[in-house]
N, C-alpha and C positions, 0 to 999 in steps of 0.2 A: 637636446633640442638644437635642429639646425638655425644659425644666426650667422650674421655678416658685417662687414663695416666696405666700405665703398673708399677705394683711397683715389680721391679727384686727381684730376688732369695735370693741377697747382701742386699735386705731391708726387706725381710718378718718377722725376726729373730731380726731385731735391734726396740725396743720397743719406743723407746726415736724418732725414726725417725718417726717410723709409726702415732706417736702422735702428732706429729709435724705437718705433713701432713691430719691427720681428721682435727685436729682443724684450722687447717688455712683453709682448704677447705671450711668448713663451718663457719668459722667467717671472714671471707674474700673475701668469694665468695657467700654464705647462701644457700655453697653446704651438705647435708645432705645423704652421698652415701650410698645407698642402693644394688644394684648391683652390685656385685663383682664376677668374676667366675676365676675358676682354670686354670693356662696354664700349662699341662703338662710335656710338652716338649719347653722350651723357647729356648734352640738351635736350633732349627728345624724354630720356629714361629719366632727366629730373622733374620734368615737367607731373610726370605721374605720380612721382614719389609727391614732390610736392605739394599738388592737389590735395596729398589727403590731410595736408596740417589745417586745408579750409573746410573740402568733407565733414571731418572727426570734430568739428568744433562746434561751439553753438553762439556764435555770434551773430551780428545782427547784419540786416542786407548791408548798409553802409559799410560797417566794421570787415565783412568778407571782401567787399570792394577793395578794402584799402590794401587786407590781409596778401592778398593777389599782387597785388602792386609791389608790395615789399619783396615775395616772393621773386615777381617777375623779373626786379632789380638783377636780383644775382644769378638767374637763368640768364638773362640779358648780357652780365658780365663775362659768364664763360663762352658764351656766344661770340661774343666780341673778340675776347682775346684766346680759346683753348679751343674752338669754334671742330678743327680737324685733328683734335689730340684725343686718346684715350683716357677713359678709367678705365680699374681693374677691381672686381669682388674678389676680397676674400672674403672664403666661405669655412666655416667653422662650426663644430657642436661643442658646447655647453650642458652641463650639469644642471640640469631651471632648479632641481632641488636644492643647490647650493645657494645658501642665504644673499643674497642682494644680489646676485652673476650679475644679471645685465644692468643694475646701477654703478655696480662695478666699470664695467666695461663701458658706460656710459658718462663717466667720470672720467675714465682714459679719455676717450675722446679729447674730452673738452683738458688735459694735461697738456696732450699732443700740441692741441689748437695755444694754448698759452706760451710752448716751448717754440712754436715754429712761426707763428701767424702774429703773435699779440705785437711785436716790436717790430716790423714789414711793413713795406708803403702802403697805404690805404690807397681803395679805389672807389672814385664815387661816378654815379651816373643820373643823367637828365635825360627824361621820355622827354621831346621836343613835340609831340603830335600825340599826347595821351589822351586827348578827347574825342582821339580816331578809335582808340581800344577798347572794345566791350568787355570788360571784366567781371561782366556777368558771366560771361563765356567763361568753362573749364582752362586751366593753362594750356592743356597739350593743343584748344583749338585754337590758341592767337598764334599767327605767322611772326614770327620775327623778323620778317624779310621787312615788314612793312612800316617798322617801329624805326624813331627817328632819334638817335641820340649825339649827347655830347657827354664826352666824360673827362676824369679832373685824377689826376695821380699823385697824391701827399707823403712827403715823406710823413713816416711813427712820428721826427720830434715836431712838426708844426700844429699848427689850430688848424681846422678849414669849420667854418659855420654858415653855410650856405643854404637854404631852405629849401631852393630847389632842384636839388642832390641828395639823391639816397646811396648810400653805403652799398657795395657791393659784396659780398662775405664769400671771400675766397679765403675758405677753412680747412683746406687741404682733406680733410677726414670727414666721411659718413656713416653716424650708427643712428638704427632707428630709436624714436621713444623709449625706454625702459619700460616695456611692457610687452608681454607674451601676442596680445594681439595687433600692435602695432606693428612688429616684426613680421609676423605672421603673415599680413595685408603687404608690408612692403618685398617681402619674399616671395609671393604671389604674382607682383608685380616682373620683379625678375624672369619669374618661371616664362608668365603669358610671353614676355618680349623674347620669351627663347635664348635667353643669357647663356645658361647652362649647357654648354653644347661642344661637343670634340672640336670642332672649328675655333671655339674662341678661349680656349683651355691655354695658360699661360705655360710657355714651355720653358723659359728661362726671364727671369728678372734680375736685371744687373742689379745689385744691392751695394 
C-alpha cells in the first residue's frame, strides 16, 4: 500500500531531525525512501488535508465551528512565519498485512514530534477580527489575507495562560489517521493538486 508522511516547512532546515527520521525509517521499518516531491504551497495543501478532520467527524454545528478554529490557528502559524518555504512528501509502500504498520508508523510520528518539538518555544496566536470569519465556510475558502492577528513566542520553560491564544502546533511531521481510508482520502488529495510530478520530484536533500 502506498502511504506518506509530509515533513513540514519547521523540519526541512533542522538536519538532526531530518536524520533521525531517514534512519529510523529505515532501520525500523527497512524503509529506504526514494520518493520525495516538493509541496509548494503547504498552506493551501493543509488546508484540504485538514478539512477532513471536520468532514470525517460527527460533531455538532458549534463543535465543527470551534474544530475549524483550532485547525485554523496552525494553518495561520505557517502562514505567518514559513508562509514562502517548502514541504516535501515522502512517499512510501507499506506491507497493510503487517500487523499494526500504520499504528506503527503513526507512533513514529508522534516519537519524532516528542524528540524534536516537545522542549522548543511554543507559539501562540490571537484572530483580532474572528467575528469577520465564516467558519461555516470550508478552510480552503477563508483568505488569510484578511485575518487579523497577534501572536506571543514562549520559551518550553515558562507558563503562558492566556485565553485568548491558541497554541499553534508547529509539529515538524505529517502522517495521516492510522487508517487505510484516511490515507487513502489524504493521498487523493495529493494526486488532485498534482503533487506528484517530474517538476516537483526532489533531486537532492542536504541531510
Amino acid at each position: 500500500m502506498e502511504v506518506f508522511n509530509i515533513l513540514k516547512p519547521d523540519m526541512i532546515r533542522n538536519k538532526e531531525a531530518l536524520d533521525f527520521y531517514f534512519n529510523y525509517m529505515l532501520n525500523r521499518f527497512g524503509i529506504d525512501i526514494k520518493k520525495m516531491y516538493y509541496i509548494q504551497d503547504w498552506v493551501s495543501i493543509s488546508k484540504k488535508i485538514y478539512e477532513l478532520d471536520v468532514c470525517d467527524s460527527n460533531l455538532l454545528s458549534q463543535d465543527i465551528i470551534e474544530k475549524r478554529k483550532k485547525l485554523l490557528i496552525t494553518i495561520l502559524g505557517y502562514y505567518l512565519y514559513y508562509k514562502n518555504q517548502q514541504a516535501i512528501v515522502s512517499l512510501y509502500s507499506v506491507d497493510i498485512e503487517k500487523p499494526n504498520i500504520l499504528n506503527q508508523l503513526s507512533a513514529f510520528k508522534k516519537e519524532l514530534r516528542t524528540r524534536y518539538v516537545l522542549n522548543t518555544d511554543r507559539y501562540y496566536l490571537r484572530i483580532l477580527n474572528l467575528s469577520e470569519i465564516n467558519l461555516e465556510l470550508p478552510l480552503k475558502s477563508i483568505d488569510l489575507q484578511n485575518i487579523e492577528t497577534e501572536t506571543s513566542i514562549v520559551p518550553s520553560s515558562e507558563y503562558f495562560d492566556n485565553p485568548n491564544y491558541d497554541m499553534v502546533f508547529f509539529n515538524k511531521i505529517h502522517f495521516p489517521d492510522p487508517n487505510i481510508e484516511t490515507v487513502q482520502k489524504e493521498l487523493r488529495i495529493l494526486k488532485e493538486n498534482d503533487i506528484f510530478n517530474e517538476e516537483s520530484v526532489v533531486r537532492r536533500l542536504i541531510k
